[in-house]
MARPARO-145699 format. One record per residue: residue in one letter; y, x, z of N, C-alpha, C in turn. Coordinates in steps of 0.1 Angstrom, whole numbers, plus 2048, in hexadecimal, padded with zeros to 3 digits. Atoms other than C-alpha are relative to their C-alpha. Example, Ala and Ser with C-alpha at 12.3 -4.5 7.8 and 13.67 -1.06 7.14 Angstrom:
<recs>
A7F48098007D387B84E80C809800S7F57F78007F588984780B7F8808
</recs>
This chain:
<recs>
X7F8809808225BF4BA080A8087F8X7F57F980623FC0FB9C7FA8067F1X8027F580922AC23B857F77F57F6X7FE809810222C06B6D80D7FF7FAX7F1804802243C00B6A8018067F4X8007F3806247C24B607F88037F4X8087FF81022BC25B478047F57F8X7FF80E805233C03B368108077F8X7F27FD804259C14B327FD80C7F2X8007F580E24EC30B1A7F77FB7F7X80480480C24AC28AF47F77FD7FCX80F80080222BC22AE58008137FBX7FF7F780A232C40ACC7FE810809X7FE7F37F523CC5BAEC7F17FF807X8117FE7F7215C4EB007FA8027F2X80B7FD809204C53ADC802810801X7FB7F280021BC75ADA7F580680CX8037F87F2210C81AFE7EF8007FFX80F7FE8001E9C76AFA7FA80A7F6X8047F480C1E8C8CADA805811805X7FD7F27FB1F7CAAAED7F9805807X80A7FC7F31DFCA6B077F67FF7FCX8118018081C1CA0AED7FF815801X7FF7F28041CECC6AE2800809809X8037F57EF1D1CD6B047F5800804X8138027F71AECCBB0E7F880C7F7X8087FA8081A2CD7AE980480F801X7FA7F18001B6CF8AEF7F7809809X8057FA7F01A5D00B137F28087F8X80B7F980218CD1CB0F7FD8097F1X7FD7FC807199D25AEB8048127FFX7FB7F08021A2D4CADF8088007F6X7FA80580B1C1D4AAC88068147FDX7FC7EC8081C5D6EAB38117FE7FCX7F28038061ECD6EAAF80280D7FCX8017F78091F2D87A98811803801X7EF801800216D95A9E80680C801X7FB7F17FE22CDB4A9A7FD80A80FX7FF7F77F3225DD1AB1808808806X7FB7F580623DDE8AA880C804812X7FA8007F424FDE2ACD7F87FE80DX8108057F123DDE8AF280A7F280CX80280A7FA256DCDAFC7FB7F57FFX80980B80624CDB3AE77F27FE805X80F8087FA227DBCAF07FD7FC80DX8018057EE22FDBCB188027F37FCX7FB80D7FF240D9AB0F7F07F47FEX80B80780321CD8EAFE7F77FD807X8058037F6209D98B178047F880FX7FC80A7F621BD86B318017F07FCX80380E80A218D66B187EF803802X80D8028021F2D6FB177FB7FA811X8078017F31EED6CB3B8057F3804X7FB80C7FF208D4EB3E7F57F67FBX80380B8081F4D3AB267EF7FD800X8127FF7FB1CDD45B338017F4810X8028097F11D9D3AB588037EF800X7FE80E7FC1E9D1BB4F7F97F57F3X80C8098081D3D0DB317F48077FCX8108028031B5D1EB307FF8097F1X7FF7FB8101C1D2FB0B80080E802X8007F48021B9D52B058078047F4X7F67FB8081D1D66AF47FD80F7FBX8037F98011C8D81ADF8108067F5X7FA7F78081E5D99AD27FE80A7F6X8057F98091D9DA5AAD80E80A7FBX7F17F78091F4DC5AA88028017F2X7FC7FA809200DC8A8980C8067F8X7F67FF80221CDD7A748097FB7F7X7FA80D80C221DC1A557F97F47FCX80680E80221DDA0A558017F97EFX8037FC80D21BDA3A307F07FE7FFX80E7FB8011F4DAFA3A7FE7F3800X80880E7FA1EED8CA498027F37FCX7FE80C80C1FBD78A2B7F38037F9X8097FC80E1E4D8CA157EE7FC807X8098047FF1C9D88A2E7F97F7800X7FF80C8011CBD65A317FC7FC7F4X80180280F1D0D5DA0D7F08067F9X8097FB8061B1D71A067F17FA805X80B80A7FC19CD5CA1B7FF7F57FFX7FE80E80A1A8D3EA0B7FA7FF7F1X8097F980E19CD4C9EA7F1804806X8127FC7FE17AD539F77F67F4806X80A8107FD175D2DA008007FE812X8058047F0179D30A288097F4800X7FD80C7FE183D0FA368067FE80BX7F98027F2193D01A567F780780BX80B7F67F4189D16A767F680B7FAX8027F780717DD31A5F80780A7FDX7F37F780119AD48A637FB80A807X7FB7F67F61A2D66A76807803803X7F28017F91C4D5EA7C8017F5806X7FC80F7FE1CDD42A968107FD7FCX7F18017FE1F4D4AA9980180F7FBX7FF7EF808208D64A868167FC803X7F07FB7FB232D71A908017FE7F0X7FD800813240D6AA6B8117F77FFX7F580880225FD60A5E8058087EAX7FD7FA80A26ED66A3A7F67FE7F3X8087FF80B25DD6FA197F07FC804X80B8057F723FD6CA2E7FA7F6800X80381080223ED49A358027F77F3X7FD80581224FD41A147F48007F6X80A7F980622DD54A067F47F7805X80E8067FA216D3FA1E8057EE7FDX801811802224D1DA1A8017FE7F3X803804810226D1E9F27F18027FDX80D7FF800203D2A9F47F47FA803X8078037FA1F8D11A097F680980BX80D7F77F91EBD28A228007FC80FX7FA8047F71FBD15A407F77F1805X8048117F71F0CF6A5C8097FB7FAX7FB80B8021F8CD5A538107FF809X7F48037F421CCCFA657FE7FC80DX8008017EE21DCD2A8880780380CX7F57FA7F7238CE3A9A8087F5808X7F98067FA24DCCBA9D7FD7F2809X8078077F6235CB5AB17FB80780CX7FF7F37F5233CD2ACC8077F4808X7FE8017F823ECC0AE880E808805X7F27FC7FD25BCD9AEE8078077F5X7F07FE80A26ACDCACF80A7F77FCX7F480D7FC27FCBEADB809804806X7F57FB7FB292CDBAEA80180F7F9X7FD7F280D299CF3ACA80B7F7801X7FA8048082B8CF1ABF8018027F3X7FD7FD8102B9CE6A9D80E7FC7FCX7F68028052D8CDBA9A80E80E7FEX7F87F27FF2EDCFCAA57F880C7FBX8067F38032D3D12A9A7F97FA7F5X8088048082C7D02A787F68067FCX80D7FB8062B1D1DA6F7F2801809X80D8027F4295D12A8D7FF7F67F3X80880C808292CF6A6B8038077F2X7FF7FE80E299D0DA4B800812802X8097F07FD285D30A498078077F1X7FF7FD80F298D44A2D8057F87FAX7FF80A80D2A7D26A1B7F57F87FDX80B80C803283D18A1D8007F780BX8028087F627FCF9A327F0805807X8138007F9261CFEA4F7F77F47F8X80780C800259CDCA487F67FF80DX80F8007F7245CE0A6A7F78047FFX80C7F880022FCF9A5F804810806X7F47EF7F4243D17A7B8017FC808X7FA8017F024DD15A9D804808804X7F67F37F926ED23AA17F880780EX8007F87F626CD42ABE807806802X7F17F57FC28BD53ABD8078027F4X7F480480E2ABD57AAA802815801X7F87F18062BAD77A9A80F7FC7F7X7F68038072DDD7EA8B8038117FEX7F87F88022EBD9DA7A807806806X7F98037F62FDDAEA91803810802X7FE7F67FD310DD1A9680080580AX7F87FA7F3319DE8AB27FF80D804X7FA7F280532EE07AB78047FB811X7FA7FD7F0339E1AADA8107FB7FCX7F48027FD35AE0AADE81280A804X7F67F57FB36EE29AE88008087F5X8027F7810362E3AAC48037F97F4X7F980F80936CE17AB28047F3805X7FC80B7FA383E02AC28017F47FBX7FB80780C389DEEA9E7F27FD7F9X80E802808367DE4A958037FA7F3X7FE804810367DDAA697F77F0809X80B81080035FDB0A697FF8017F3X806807810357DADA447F780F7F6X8057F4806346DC6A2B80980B7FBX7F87FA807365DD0A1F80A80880CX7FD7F77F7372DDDA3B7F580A806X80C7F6800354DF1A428068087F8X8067F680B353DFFA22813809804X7F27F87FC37DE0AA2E7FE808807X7FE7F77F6372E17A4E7F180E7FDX8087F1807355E2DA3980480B7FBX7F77FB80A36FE37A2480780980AX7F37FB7F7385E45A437F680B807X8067F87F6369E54A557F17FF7F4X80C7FD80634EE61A3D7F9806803X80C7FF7F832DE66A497F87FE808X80680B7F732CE51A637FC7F4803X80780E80431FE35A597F57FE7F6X8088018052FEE2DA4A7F67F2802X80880B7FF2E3E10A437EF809801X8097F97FF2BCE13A497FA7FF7F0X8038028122AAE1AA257F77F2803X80D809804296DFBA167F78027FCX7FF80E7FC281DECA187FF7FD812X7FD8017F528ADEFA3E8037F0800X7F880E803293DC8A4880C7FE805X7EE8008022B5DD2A558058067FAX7FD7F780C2B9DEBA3B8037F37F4X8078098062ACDCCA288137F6803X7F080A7FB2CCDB3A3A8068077FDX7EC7FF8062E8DC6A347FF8057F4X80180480E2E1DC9A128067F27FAX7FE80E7FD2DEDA2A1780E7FD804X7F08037FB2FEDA2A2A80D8057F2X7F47FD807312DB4A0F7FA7F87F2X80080980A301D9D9F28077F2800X7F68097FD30ED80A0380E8007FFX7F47FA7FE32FD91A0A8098037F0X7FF80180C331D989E57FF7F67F1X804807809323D7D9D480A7F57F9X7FA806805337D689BC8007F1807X8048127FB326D439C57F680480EX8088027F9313D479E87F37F97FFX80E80A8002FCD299DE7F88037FBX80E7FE8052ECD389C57F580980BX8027F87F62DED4E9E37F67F7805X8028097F82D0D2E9F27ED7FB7F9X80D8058062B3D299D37F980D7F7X8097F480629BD3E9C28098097F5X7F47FA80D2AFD5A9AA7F67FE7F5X80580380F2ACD579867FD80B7F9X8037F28022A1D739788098037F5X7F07F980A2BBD6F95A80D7FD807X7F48037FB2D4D6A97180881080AX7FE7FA7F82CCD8698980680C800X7F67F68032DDDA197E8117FE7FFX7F48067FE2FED8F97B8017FC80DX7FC8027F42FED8299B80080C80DX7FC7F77F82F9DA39AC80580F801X7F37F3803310DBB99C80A801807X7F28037F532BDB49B67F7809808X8057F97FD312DC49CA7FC80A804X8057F0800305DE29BE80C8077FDX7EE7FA7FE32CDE69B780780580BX7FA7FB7F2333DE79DB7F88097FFX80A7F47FE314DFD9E17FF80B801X7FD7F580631CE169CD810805800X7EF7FB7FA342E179D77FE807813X8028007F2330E179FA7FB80C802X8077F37FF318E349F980380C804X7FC7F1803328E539EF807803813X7F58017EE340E4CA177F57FD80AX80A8047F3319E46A2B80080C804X8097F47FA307E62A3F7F68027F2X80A7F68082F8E7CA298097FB7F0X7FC80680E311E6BA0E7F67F67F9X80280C80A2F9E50A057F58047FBX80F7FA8062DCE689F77F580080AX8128047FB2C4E62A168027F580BX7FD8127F82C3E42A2D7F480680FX80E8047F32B1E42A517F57F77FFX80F80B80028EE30A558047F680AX80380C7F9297E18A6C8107FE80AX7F58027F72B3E08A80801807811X8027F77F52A4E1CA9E80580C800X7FD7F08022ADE40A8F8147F9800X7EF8008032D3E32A888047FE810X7FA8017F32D5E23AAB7FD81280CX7F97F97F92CEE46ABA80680B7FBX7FB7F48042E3E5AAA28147F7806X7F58047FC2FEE40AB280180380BX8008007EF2F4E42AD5806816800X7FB7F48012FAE6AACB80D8077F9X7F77FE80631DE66ABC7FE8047F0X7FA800807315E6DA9A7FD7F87F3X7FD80B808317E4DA8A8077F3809X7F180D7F8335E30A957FA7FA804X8068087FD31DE17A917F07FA7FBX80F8058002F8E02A938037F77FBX80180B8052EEDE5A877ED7FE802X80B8077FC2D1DCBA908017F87FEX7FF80C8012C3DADA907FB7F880CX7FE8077F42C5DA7AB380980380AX7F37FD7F82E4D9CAC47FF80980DX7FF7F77F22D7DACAE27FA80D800X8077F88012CCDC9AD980480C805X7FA7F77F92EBDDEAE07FE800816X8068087F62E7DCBB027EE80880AX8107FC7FB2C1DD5B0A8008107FDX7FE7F17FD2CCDFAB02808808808X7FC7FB7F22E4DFFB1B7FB7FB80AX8058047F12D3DEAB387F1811802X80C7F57FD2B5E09B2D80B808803X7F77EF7FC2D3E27B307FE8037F5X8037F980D2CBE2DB0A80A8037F8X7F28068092F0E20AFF80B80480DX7F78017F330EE26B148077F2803X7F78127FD320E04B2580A7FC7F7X7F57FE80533CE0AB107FB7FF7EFX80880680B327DFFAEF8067EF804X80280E7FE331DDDAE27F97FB7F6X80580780A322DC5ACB8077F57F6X7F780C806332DB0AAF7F67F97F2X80580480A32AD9CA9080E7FD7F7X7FA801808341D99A738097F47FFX7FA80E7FE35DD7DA757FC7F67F8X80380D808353D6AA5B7EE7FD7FFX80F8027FE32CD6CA657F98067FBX80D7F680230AD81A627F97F67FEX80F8038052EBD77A527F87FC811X80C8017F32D4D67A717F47F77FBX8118058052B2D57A6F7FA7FF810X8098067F4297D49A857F48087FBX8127FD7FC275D5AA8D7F67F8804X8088097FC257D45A8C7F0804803X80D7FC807235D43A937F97F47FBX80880A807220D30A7E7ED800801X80D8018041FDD24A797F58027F6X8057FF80F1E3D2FA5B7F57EF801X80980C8061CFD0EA4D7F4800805X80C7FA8001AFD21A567FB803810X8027FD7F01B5D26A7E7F47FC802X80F8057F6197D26A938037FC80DX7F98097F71AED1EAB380D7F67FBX7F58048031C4D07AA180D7F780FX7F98077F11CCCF4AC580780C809X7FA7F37FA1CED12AD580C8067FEX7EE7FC8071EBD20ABF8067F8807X7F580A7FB1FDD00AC380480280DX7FA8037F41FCD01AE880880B803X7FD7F4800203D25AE88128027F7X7F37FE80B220D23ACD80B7F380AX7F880E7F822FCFDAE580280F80FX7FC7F97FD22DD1BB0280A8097FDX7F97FA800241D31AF38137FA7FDX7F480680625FD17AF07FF7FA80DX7FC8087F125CD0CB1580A808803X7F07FC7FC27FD15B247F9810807X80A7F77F9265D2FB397FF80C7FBX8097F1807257D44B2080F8037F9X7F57FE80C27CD42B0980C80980AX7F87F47F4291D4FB2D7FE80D800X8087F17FD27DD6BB307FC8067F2X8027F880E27CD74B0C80B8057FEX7F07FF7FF2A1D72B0C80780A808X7FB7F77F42A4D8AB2B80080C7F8X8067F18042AEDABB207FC80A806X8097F87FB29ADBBB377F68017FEX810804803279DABB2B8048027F2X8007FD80A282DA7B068128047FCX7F47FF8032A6D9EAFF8027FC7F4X80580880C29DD85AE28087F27FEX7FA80C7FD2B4D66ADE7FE7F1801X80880D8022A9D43AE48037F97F3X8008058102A3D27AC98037F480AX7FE80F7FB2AAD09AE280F7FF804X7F58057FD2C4CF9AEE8047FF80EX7FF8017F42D0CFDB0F8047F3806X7FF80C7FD2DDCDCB127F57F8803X80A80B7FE2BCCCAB0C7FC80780FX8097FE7F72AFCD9B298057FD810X7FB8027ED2AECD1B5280480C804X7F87F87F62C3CE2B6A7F880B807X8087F68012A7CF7B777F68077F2X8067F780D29CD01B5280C80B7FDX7F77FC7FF2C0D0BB4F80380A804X8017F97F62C2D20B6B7F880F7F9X8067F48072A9D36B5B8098097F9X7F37FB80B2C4D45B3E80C805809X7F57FD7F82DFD5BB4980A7FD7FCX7F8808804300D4DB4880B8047F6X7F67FA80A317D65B3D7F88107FAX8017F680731BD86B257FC80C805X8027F77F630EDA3B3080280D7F5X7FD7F5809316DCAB217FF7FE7F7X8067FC80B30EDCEB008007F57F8X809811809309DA5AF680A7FD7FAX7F480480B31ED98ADA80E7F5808X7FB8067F833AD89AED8067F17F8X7FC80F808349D6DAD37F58007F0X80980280C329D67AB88087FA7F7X7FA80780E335D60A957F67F87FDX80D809809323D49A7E7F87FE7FEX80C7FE802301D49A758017FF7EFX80480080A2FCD4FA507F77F97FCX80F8038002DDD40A3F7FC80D7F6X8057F480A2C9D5CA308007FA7F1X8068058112C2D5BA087F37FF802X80F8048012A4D4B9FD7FA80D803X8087F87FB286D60A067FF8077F4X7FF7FE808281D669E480780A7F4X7F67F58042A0D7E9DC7FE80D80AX7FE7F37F6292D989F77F98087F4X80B7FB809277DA59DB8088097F8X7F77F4807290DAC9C180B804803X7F77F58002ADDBA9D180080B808X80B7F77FC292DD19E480180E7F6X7FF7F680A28BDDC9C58078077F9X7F77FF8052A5DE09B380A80D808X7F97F87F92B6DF49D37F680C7FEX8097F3807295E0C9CE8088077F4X7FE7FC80E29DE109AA80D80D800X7F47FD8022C1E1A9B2802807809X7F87F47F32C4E309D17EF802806X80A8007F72A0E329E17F680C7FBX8047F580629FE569D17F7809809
</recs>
């Protein structure tokens, strides 16, 4: 009797929801889903592999890890098998790691599933409200064609005993360049943190912010980011090497920090300083900050192409990666050290539990703001443009 009760009490809307999740888990069982996703880290790929084995033992979904290094390739792939007439389940991508110009590229293209994400089952425990970019990729809406997986934010960090006064804005940067010349540097572009703090100082500079929010105008674009190349080039001449050569990657700056000679790093993961001293690569005495008035952050998604051959599979696979389960342990900086996209509140007391409570070495201690990046749209030409002008 009890458990009519109980079924009779939930919606009609929540038993159509639930039999449709369970249509998909059935259709998923025995599936092979190619997730196509950055390699470029062996924690990320330990992290996959322990998602591949999570998601074989408990639905039956085989997980196959396609390395790649630019998900650039796997727009063009995609797109090229759309132009050659292939149709649904005709693909060779099920799931792809993407966020940014990327998806901006795949959803104007139509190259994307029908909306789906947000019928996942546990994206009832994203936060979209504190974290709006789990609902706005770049300034473009998902519209449900993504499933947030992890947040990023802009994010410095210098040994503490070598810079007790960390710069919050760009302008104090460009002071503390000014006082200590040499020691500070960005990674060249088109690096994508080379790429942000470009971003960070166009924001920082820009006349109207909003225009930032929609596609640039191309007779506009030059006006709007002469503030810019004004800092830039006030900025340069006071980097490492004076500005005439740039490091390849946020990796070469963090160990010319970890070797005293540069003040400070920069990432786009708050934990990053964090996950390098728990290895011994950073000393304890490394902190982390973000700029008082806020860094540029964003959400990482993965998405679906139109064309999947496990489309269920993804799904279940991408609703996995948003169980409190797989998002704890992505978040650990021992395993990754990746920040969640949910909301600790939605969740039970034993989901809870998972998440550590407080700050640990290295972790941003009071987070600033969250920026929204500029349209996706403005990475292309101020790419270019930084080529043109310093990418001698």
């Amino acid at each position: 009797m009890g458990a009519a009760i109980s079924a009779t009490a939930i919606p009609a809307w929540a038993q159509s929801a639930n039999a449709a999740w369970a249509n998909i888990e059935k259709a998923a069982r025995g599936q092979t889903v190619y997730f196509n996703a950055w390699a470029g880290s062996d924690r990320t790929n330990a992290y996959l592999q322990w998602v591949a084995s999570e998601v074989q033992t408990a639905f039956g979904v085989k997980l196959e890890h396609v390395k790649i290094t630019d998900t650039a390739d796997v727009v063009k792939r995609v797109r090229s098998e759309k132009n050659a007439g292939r149709q649904a389940r005709e693909g060779t991508v099920d799931l792809v790691w993407i966020n940014g110009e990327n998806f901006a590229a795949m959803k104007a293209d139509g190259l994307l599933l029908a909306p789906w994400a947000e019928q996942l089952p546990n994206f009832a425990k994203v936060d979209t409200v504190g974290k709006p970019t789990t609902r706005n990729d770049f300034s473009v809406a998902t519209d449900g064609q993504e499933s947030p997986w992890g947040m990023a934010q802009f994010t410095f960090f210098a040994d503490s005993q070598r810079l007790p006064a960390p710069p919050q804005s760009m302008k104090e940067l460009l002071a503390l360049a000014k006082r200590q010349p040499g020691r500070i540097t960005y990674p060249r572009l088109p690096d994508f943190t080379g790429t942000t703090f470009v971003k960070q100082a166009l924001i920082d500079t820009v006349a109207d912010p909003s225009v930032l929010t929609r596609p640039p105008v191309p007779a506009e674009l030059e006006r709007v980011t002469t503030p810019l190349w004004r800092f830039l080039d006030e900025l340069h001449p006071h980097l490492w090497r004076s500005g005439r050569q740039f490091p390849q990657s946020p990796a070469a700056i963090r160990q010319m920090v970890a070797d005293g000679e540069l003040l400070l790093g920069m990432t786009f993961n708050p934990n990053e300083a964090a996950n390098e001293i728990a290895a011994r690569r950073l000393p304890a005495s490394v902190k982390s900050w973000q700029f008082a008035r806020g860094t540029i952050g964003n959400t990482h998604f993965v998405a679906i192409p139109y064309n999947a051959r496990s489309p269920e599979g993804a799904q279940v696979v991408a609703n996995f990666l948003l169980s409190a389960r797989a998002q704890a342990r992505k978040a650990d900086i021992t395993v990754w050290g990746d920040p969640t996209v949910l909301d600790l509140t939605r969740l039970s007391p034993q989901e809870r539990a998972e998440f550590p409570v407080q700050a640990l070495p290295g972790q941003v201690a009071t987070p600033a703001p969250t920026l929204p990046e500029p349209h996706a749209t403005w990475v292309d030409p101020v790419e270019k443009e930084w080529v043109r002008r310093y990418g001698r």
